[in-house]
C-alpha positions in Angstrom: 114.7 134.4 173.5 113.7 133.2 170.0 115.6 130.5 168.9 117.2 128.2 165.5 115.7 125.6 164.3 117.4 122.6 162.7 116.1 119.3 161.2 119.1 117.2 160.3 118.1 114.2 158.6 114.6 113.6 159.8 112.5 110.7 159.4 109.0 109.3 159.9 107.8 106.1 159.8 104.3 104.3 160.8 105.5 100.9 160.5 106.2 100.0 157.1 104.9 103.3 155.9 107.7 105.9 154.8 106.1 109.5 155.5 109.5 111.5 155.9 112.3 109.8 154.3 114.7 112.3 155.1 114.2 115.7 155.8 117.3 118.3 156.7 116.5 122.4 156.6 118.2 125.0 158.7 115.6 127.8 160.4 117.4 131.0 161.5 116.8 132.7 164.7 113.7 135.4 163.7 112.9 133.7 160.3 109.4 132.8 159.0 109.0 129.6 157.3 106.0 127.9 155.7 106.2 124.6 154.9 103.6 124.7 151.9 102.5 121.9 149.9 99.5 120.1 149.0 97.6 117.4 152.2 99.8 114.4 152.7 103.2 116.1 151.9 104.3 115.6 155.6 104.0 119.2 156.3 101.9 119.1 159.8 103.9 115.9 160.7 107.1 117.9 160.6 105.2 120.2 162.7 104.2 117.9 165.2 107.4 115.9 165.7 109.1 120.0 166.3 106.4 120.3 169.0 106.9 116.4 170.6 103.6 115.6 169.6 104.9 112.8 166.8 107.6 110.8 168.0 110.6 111.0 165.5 112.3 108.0 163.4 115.4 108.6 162.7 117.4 112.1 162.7 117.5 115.0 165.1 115.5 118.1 165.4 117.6 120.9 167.8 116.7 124.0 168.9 118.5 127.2 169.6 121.8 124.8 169.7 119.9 122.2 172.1 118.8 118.9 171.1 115.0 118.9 171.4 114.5 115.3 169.5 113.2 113.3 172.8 112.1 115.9 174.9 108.7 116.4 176.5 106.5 119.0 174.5 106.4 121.0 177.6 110.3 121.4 177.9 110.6 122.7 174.4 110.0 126.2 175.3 107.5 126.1 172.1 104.3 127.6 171.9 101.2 125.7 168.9 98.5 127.6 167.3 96.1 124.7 166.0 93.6 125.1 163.2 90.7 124.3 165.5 91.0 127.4 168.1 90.5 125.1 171.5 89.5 127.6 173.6 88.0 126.8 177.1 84.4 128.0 176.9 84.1 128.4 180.2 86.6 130.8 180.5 86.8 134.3 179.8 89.4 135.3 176.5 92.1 137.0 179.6 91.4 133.4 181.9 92.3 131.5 178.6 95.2 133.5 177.6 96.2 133.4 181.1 95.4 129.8 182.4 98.6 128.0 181.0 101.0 131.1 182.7 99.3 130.3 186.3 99.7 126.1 185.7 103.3 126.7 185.7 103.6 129.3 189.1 103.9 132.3 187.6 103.6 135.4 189.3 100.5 137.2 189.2 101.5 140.7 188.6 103.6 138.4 185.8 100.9 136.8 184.6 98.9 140.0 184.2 101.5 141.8 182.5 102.1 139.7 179.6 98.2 139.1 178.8 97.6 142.8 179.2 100.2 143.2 176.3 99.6 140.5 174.0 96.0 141.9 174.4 96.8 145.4 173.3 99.1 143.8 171.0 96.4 141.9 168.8 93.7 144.2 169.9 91.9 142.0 172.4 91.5 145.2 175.0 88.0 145.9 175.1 87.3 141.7 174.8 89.5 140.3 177.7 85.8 139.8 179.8 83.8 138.1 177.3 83.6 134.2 176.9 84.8 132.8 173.7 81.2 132.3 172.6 80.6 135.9 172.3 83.7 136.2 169.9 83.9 136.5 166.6 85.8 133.6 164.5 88.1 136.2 163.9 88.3 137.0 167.4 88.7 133.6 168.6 91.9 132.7 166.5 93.3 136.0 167.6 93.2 134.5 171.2 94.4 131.0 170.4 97.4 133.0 169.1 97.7 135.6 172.7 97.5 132.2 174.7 100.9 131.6 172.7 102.1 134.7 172.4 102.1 135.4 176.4 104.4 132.4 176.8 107.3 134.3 175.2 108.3 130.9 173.0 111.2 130.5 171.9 109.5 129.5 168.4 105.8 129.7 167.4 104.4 127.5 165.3 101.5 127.5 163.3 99.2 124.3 161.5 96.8 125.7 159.3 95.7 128.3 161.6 93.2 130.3 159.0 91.6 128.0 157.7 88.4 127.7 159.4 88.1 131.9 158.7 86.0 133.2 155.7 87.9 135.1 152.9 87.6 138.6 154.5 88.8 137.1 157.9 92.0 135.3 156.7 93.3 138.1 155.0 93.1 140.1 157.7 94.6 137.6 160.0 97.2 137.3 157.6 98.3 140.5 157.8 97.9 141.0 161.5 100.5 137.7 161.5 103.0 139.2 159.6 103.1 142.4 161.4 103.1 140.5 165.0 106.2 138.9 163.3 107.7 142.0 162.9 107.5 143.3 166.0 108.6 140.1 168.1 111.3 139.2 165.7 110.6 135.5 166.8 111.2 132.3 164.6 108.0 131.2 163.1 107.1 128.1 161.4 103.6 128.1 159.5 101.9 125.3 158.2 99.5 126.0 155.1 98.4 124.2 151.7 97.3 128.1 151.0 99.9 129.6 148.6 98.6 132.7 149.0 99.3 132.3 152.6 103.1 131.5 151.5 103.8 134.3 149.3 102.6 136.5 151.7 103.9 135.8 155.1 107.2 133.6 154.1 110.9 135.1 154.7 111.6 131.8 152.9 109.1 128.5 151.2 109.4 124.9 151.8 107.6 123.6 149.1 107.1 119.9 149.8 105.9 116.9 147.9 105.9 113.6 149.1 107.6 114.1 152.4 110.6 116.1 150.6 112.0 118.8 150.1 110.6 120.1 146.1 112.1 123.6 146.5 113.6 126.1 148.9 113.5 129.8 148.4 112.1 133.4 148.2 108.6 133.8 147.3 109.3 135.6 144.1 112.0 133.2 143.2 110.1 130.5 143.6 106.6 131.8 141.9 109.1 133.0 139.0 112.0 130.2 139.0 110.3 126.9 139.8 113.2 124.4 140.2 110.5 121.4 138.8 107.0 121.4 137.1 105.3 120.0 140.1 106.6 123.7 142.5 105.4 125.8 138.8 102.0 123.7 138.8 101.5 124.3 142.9 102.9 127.9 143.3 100.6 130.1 141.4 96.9 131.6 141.1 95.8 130.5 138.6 98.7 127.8 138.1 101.2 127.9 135.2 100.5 126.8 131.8 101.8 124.0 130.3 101.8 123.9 126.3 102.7 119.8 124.9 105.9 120.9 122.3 108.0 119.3 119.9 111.9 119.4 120.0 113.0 121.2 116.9 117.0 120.1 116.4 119.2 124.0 116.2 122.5 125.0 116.3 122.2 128.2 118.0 122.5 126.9 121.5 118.8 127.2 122.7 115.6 125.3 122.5 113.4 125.0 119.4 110.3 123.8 119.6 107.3 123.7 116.9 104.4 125.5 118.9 101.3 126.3 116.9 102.8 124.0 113.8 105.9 126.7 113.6 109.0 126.9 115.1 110.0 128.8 118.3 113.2 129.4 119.4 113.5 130.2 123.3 115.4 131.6 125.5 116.4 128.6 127.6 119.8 127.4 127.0 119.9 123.8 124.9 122.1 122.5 127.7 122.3 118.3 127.8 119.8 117.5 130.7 116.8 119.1 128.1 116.0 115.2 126.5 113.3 113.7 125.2 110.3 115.6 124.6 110.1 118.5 126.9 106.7 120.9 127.7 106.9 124.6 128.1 105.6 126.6 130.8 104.2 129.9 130.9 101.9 131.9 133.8 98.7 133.3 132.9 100.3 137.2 132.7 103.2 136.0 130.0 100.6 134.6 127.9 99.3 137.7 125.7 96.7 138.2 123.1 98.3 139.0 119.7 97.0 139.2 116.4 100.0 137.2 114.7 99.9 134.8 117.8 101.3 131.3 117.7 98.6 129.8 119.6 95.2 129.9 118.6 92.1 129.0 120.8 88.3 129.6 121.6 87.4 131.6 124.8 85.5 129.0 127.2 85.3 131.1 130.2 86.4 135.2 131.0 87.2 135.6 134.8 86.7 139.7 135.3 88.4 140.1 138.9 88.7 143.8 138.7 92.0 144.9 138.1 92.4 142.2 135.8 90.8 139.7 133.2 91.8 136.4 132.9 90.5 134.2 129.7 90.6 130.2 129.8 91.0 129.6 125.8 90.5 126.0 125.1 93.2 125.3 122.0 91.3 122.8 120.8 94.2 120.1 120.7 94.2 116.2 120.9 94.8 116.8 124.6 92.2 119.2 125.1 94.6 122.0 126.4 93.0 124.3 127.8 95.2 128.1 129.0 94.8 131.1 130.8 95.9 134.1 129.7 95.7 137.5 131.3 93.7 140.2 129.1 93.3 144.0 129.4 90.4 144.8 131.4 89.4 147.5 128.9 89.4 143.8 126.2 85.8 142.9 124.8 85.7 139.6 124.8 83.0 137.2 124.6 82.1 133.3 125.4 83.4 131.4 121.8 85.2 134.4 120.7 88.6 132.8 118.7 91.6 134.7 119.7 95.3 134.0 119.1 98.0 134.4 122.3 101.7 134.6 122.1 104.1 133.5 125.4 106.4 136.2 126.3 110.1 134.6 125.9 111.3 136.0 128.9 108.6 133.8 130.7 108.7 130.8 129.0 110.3 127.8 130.6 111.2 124.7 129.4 110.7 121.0 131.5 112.7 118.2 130.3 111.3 114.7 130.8 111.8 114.4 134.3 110.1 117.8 135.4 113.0 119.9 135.9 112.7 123.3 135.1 114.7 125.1 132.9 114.7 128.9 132.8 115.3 131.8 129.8 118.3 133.4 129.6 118.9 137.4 129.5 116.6 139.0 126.8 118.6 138.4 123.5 119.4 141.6 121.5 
């Protein structure tokens, strides 16, 4: 029963206020989107106004083929996870996933049925008779999401729904999500400013800025091709680097710049949008330590996460840059330590003046 999803020119306005000036994106039947950007982006607005809970503007929102824009909530056929779980406390955890089946007339040996599998489902067996306050938080949003699992939606979606859980918590919600999306195949649109969250449950990204669209795609292709500096600064952990550089003029048709006092020549094609003075980007693991590196910096900070170092070398600029690059575990390094790092060109990018990114070409020979 799981249905498309289409926003076609979307808009929100509280009075004078634009939040949504125009929002258009196509969900397929069975896909998982999160919208993902930072708060105030119009993310959980675009939620609401799916669900009927925000009246919409301007522009139509349809689902499964059927315009949906001024229905009721309850005539969507959609079923809300919230971020606050909402669970009656008077009730035990198979009465709450059960109570909204029996307000509508549904059979018993129905209603039964579908709780006793979204139970087993999310492993809520051995817990159907306890009362929500004898849950963990865990347990608790595993309910909130069997109360909308057992109304066989033809869309779920999600606002923020781990972020009240502790570290250990989320990620195992997280991956109880994405396999419950794999075995009801149903469209799911998740709300998160958590990019870990993206990367890891999203068939596709929204990343939105501003009550637009910044960039649509793949988790890898947008964590390794940001279309603009804003989706490379947002999309990452820790977040791209971004080096100040000086246009260097070349006839070889790609970018110089002077990094370090000497000239670099990229890999990104010097194609006519690249004006003015443009920055480079580079993530923490194409940032390497090299004896004869361009870059050279003091060590204000060593992050040891276990598979992996990460060193925040301040390069002691008029800006006060300060970078992270990844580092061999096996690396002695110390607080103050001066060390010299070198981009890797394949993971360099270049953004022109107005924060579009530009991205190296094939390896040259």
């Amino acid at each position: 029963m799981t249905a498309s999803i289409e926003f076609a020119g979307v808009a929100k306005r509280f009075g004078a206020v634009e939040i949504i000036p125009d929002f258009s994106l196509h969900i397929a039947a069975g896909e998982l989107i999160v919208l993902l950007g930072p708060s105030g982006c119009g993310k959980s607005t675009l939620l609401r106004m799916l669900a009927g809970l925000e009246s919409v503007s301007g522009g139509r929102i349809v689902l499964g083929g059927t315009d949906v824009t001024h229905l009721p909530p309850g005539q969507r056929g959609l079923a809300m996870v919230f971020q606050q779980y909402a669970l009656y406390p008077h009730m035990s955890v198979f009465d709450n996933m059960a109570f909204g089946l029996r307000n509508i007339g549904l059979a018993s040996a129905e209603v039964d049925r579908r709780v006793t599998e979204a139970a087993r489902m999310l492993e809520l067996d051995a817990l159907l008779r306890r009362l929500p306050g004898q849950l963990s938080g865990g347990q608790r949003q595993r309910v909130a999401i069997g109360r909308a699992v057992v109304k066989e939606p033809k869309a779920f979606l999600f606002d923020e729904p781990l972020s009240n859980l502790d570290a250990k918590l989320r990620n195992r919600t997280r991956i109880e999500l994405a396999r419950l999306h794999k075995r009801l195949g149903s469209t799911m649109v998740f709300v998160t400013h958590d990019q870990v969250e993206a990367m890891t449950l999203a068939d596709r990204i929204v990343v939105m800025n501003g009550g637009r669209i910044e960039q649509l795609g793949r988790p890898m292709e947008i964590y390794q091709k940001p279309r603009t500096k804003f989706v490379a600064g947002f999309v990452g952990s820790p977040a791209m680097n971004f080096l100040p550089a000086e246009r260097v003029p070349d006839e070889q048709g790609f970018v110089v710049v002077r990094l370090g006092g000497v000239p670099l020549r990229t890999r990104v094609a010097a194609t006519p949008g690249i004006g003015g003075e443009p920055s480079l980007g580079v993530r923490p693991e194409g940032l390497k330590l090299a004896d004869d590196g361009l870059l050279s910096g003091r060590v204000e900070l060593i992050e040891r996460l276990g598979e992996r170092s990460l060193a925040h070398v301040g390069l002691g600029d008029e800006q006060g840059t300060v970078v992270v690059a990844e580092v061999p575990v096996q690396r002695a390094l110390a607080l103050g330590d001066v060390v010299r790092l070198q981009p890797d060109l394949d993971q360099l990018h270049v953004f022109d003046a107005s924060g579009l990114a530009h991205h190296a070409e094939v390896a040259a020979a």
